[in-house]
N, C-alpha and C positions, 0 to 999 in steps of 0.2 A: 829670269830663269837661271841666267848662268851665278847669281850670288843664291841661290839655296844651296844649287850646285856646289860651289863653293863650302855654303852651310854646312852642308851634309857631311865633304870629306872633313872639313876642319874638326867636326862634332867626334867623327870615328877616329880623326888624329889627336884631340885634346883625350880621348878615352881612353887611348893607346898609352898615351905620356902616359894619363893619372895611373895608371898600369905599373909601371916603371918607378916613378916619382914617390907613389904612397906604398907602394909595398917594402913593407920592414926587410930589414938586411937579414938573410934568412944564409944560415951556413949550409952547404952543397953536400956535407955530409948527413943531414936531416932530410934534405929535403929528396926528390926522387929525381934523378938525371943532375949533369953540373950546369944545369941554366935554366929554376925556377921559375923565373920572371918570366923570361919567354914563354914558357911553358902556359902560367897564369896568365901570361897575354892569352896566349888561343883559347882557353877556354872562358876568357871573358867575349873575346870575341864570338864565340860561337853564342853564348847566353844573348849577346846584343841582335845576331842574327835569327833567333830565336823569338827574341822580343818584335822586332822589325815584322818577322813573318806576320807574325799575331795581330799586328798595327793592320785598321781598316784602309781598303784601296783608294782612298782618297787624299792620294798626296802628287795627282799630274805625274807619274810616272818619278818622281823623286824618289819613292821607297825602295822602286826598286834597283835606281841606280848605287842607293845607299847598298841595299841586299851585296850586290856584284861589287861595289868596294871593299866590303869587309870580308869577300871570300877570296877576293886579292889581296888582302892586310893577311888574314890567316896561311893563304900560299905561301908569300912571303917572308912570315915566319918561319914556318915548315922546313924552306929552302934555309934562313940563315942557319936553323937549329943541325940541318944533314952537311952545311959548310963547315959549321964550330967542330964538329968530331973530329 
Protein backbone atom coordinates (compact mmCIF):
# COMPACT_ATOMS: atom_id res chain seq x y z
CA UNK A 1 0.00 0.00 0.00
CA UNK A 2 2.54 2.36 1.09
CA UNK A 3 4.46 1.90 -2.63
CA UNK A 4 1.36 3.02 -4.81
CA UNK A 5 1.32 5.46 -2.07
CA UNK A 6 4.47 6.41 -2.95
CA UNK A 7 3.30 5.70 -6.88
CA UNK A 8 0.82 8.20 -6.76
CA UNK A 9 3.01 11.14 -5.40
CA UNK A 10 5.93 10.36 -7.65
CA UNK A 11 3.55 10.17 -10.74
CA UNK A 12 2.01 14.07 -9.62
CA UNK A 13 5.89 14.96 -9.01
CA UNK A 14 7.47 13.40 -12.34
CA UNK A 15 4.20 15.60 -13.99
CA UNK A 16 5.12 18.50 -12.08
CA UNK A 17 8.85 18.40 -13.38
CA UNK A 18 7.66 17.49 -17.16
CA UNK A 19 5.94 21.01 -16.40
CA UNK A 20 8.91 22.79 -15.87
CA UNK A 21 11.46 20.62 -17.95
CA UNK A 22 9.39 20.65 -21.37
CA UNK A 23 7.95 24.02 -21.37
CA UNK A 24 9.72 26.16 -24.11
CA UNK A 25 11.60 29.32 -22.58
CA UNK A 26 8.83 31.61 -23.11
CA UNK A 27 9.71 35.59 -22.60
CA UNK A 28 7.64 37.15 -19.50
CA UNK A 29 6.78 39.89 -21.65
CA UNK A 30 4.50 37.55 -23.85
CA UNK A 31 3.41 35.76 -21.71
CA UNK A 32 0.63 36.90 -18.88
CA UNK A 33 2.19 37.60 -15.02
CA UNK A 34 6.43 37.08 -14.74
CA UNK A 35 6.13 33.34 -13.92
CA UNK A 36 4.43 31.25 -16.77
CA UNK A 37 5.63 28.12 -15.83
CA UNK A 38 4.26 28.21 -12.59
CA UNK A 39 1.26 29.45 -13.85
CA UNK A 40 1.12 26.43 -16.57
CA UNK A 41 1.98 24.29 -13.62
CA UNK A 42 -1.62 25.00 -11.88
CA UNK A 43 -3.48 24.65 -14.66
CA UNK A 44 -2.07 21.32 -15.68
CA UNK A 45 -2.60 20.47 -12.25
CA UNK A 46 -6.04 21.38 -12.14
CA UNK A 47 -6.72 19.20 -15.77
CA UNK A 48 -4.96 16.08 -13.79
CA UNK A 49 -7.53 16.75 -10.85
CA UNK A 50 -10.12 16.90 -13.26
CA UNK A 51 -9.02 13.73 -14.96
CA UNK A 52 -8.50 11.82 -11.41
CA UNK A 53 -12.18 12.97 -10.52
CA UNK A 54 -13.49 11.27 -13.80
CA UNK A 55 -11.34 8.08 -12.91
CA UNK A 56 -13.75 5.11 -11.64
CA UNK A 57 -13.86 4.43 -7.60
CA UNK A 58 -11.97 1.65 -7.82
CA UNK A 59 -8.45 2.29 -6.92
CA UNK A 60 -8.67 1.33 -2.42
CA UNK A 61 -8.89 4.82 -1.57
CA UNK A 62 -5.50 5.78 -3.76
CA UNK A 63 -7.51 8.17 -5.93
CA UNK A 64 -8.26 9.99 -3.61
CA UNK A 65 -5.26 10.50 -1.81
CA UNK A 66 -3.81 11.40 -5.21
CA UNK A 67 -7.11 13.97 -5.49
CA UNK A 68 -5.73 15.65 -1.98
CA UNK A 69 -2.05 15.71 -3.12
CA UNK A 70 -2.39 17.63 -6.15
CA UNK A 71 -4.66 20.34 -4.39
CA UNK A 72 -1.59 20.60 -1.95
CA UNK A 73 0.85 20.74 -5.26
CA UNK A 74 -1.56 23.46 -6.54
CA UNK A 75 -1.66 25.41 -2.70
CA UNK A 76 1.71 25.30 -3.04
CA UNK A 77 2.14 26.82 -6.03
CA UNK A 78 -0.41 29.58 -5.30
CA UNK A 79 1.71 30.22 -2.05
CA UNK A 80 5.25 30.36 -3.95
CA UNK A 81 3.61 32.52 -6.91
CA UNK A 82 2.04 35.46 -3.68
CA UNK A 83 5.90 34.99 -2.19
CA UNK A 84 7.63 35.78 -5.87
CA UNK A 85 5.81 39.32 -5.89
Amino acid sequence: MKKRIIGFTGLILVMVTLVFCAAPAVNTAQAAGPHPRMVRAIDMLRHTRSILEQAPPAFGGHKALAIKRVNEAIHQLRLALRYAR
